[in-house]
C-alpha positions, 0 to 999 in steps of 0.5 A: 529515494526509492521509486516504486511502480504500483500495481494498480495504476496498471490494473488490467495488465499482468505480472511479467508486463509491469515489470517490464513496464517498471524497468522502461519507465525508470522505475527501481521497484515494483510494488505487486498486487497478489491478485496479479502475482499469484494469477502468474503462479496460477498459469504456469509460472512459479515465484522462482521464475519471477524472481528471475524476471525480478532480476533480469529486468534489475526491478526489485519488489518492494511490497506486496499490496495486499493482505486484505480485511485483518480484521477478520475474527470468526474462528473459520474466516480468522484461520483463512486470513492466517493461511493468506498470511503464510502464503503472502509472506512466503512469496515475499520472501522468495521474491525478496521482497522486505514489506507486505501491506495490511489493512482492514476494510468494512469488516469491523464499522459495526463495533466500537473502537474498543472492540474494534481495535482489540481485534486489531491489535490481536490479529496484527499481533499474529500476522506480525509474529508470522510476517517475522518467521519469513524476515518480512515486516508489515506496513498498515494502510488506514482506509479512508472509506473505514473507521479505522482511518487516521493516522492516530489510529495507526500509531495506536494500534502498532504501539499496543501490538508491541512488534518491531516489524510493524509500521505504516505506509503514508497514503496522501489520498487516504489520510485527506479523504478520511479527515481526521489526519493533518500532515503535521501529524505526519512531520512528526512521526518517527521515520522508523515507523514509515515503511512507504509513501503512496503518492496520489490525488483524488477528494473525499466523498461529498455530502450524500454521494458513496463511497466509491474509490474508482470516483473518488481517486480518478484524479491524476496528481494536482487535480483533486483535493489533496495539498501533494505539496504539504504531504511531501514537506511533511514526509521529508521533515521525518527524514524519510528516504525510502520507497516512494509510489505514486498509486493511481486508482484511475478508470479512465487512466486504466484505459490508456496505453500501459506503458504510457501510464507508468512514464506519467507516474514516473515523470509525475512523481519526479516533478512533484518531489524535485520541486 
């Protein structure tokens, strides 16, 4: 087992900081978001000198989490989404990163599941086809809070894509919460197509209420809805033994002291996957 930090259990914090914080806490990898790497580049750093700092502080990048709304299908917004391909591929590569997460968001509920997923297939198709000009592969994250939210799904699509560099990433909060994914589906899986596992709590939105990730994820592990035990039984009945991330989307955590969050990540996941 490899452990990742994540990016956005430290969201206001920066780049070189969550390395460092990553290295402190026993952490082998970090898991990067782009709005914090390129906000490095942006301001005076570079990709070569991260990767240094990669190196110097022995913490690889395991993803960069994330390329957002794929299904984007306006000729305009589709070439923007390609150009973002390109450039996150490519600081894949330099910081030699192996995986760059995708997902769709809100962009295509108004269709039916044909179109959307004609969409879908077509424009992972295309990123996966950029991703493997750069030796990067893909994991698709299901989105609870989307029609595009089970673990089915998923599979489907990557079938009908037809790529070898294209897989999902295991997310507990976001196969509970869009409730159409048991983790018997999960146990079954072939573990080639697992490329990581976001380890995290929280509930589905209750009858009435919005969805809101910043209220419906704001739960440290063993607080919310998700059965953390049964996900982890099925992961390991895959054989699975990559990357492992705990992923805490939590406000009020947010406000604590940042390296404090990433030991509780750290001391967290450890305790829950030594039981």
């Amino acid at each position: 087992m490899k452990k990742a930090f994540h990016g956005v259990s430290v969201w206001y914090s920066n780049a070189v900081t969550q390395l460092r914080i990553a290295s402190e806490t026993g952490f082998d990898a970090l898991e990067i978001l782009p709005e914090h790497l390129f906000r490095y580049v942006e301001n005076g750093g570079s990709l070569e000198k991260f990767l240094a700092l990669t190196e110097q502080h022995g913490v690889e990048i395991s993803c960069i989490n994330a390329l957002k709304r794929i299904g984007r299908h306006q000729p305009e917004e589709r070439a923007e989404m390609l150009k973002e391909a390109h450039k996150i591929c490519h600081a894949a590569q330099v910081l030699k990163c192996p995986v760059v997460q995708i997902m769709a968001l809100n962009e295509l509920d108004h269709l039916s599941e044909d179109a959307r997923n004609e969409i879908l297939v077509h424009n992972i198709a295309d990123i996966a086809d950029i991703a493997k000009e750069y030796g990067i592969k893909l994991q698709i994250e299901v989105v609870a809070f989307t029609r595009f939210n089970s673990l089915s799904q998923g599979l489907e699509v990557i079938k009908r894509v037809g790529r070898d560099n294209v897989g999902l990433v295991i997310d507990f909060w976001h196969l509970h919460a869009g409730g159409n994914t048991q983790p018997e589906e999960v146990a079954r899986m072939d573990v080639n197509l697992i490329y990581g596992i976001h380890f995290c709590d929280g509930r589905a939105a209750r009858p009435g209420e919005a969805w809101d990730e910043w209220v419906q994820r704001d739960y440290q592990p063993g607080e919310g809805d998700v059965d953390i035990a049964a996900w982890i039984d099925a992961v390991r009945a895959t054989g699975y033994d990559g990357v492992w991330c705990p992923e805490q989307l939590s406000p009020t955590h947010w406000e604590d002291d940042l390296w404090q969050i990433g030991k509780d990540n750290f001391e967290s996941l450890t305790a829950w996957t030594s039981r």
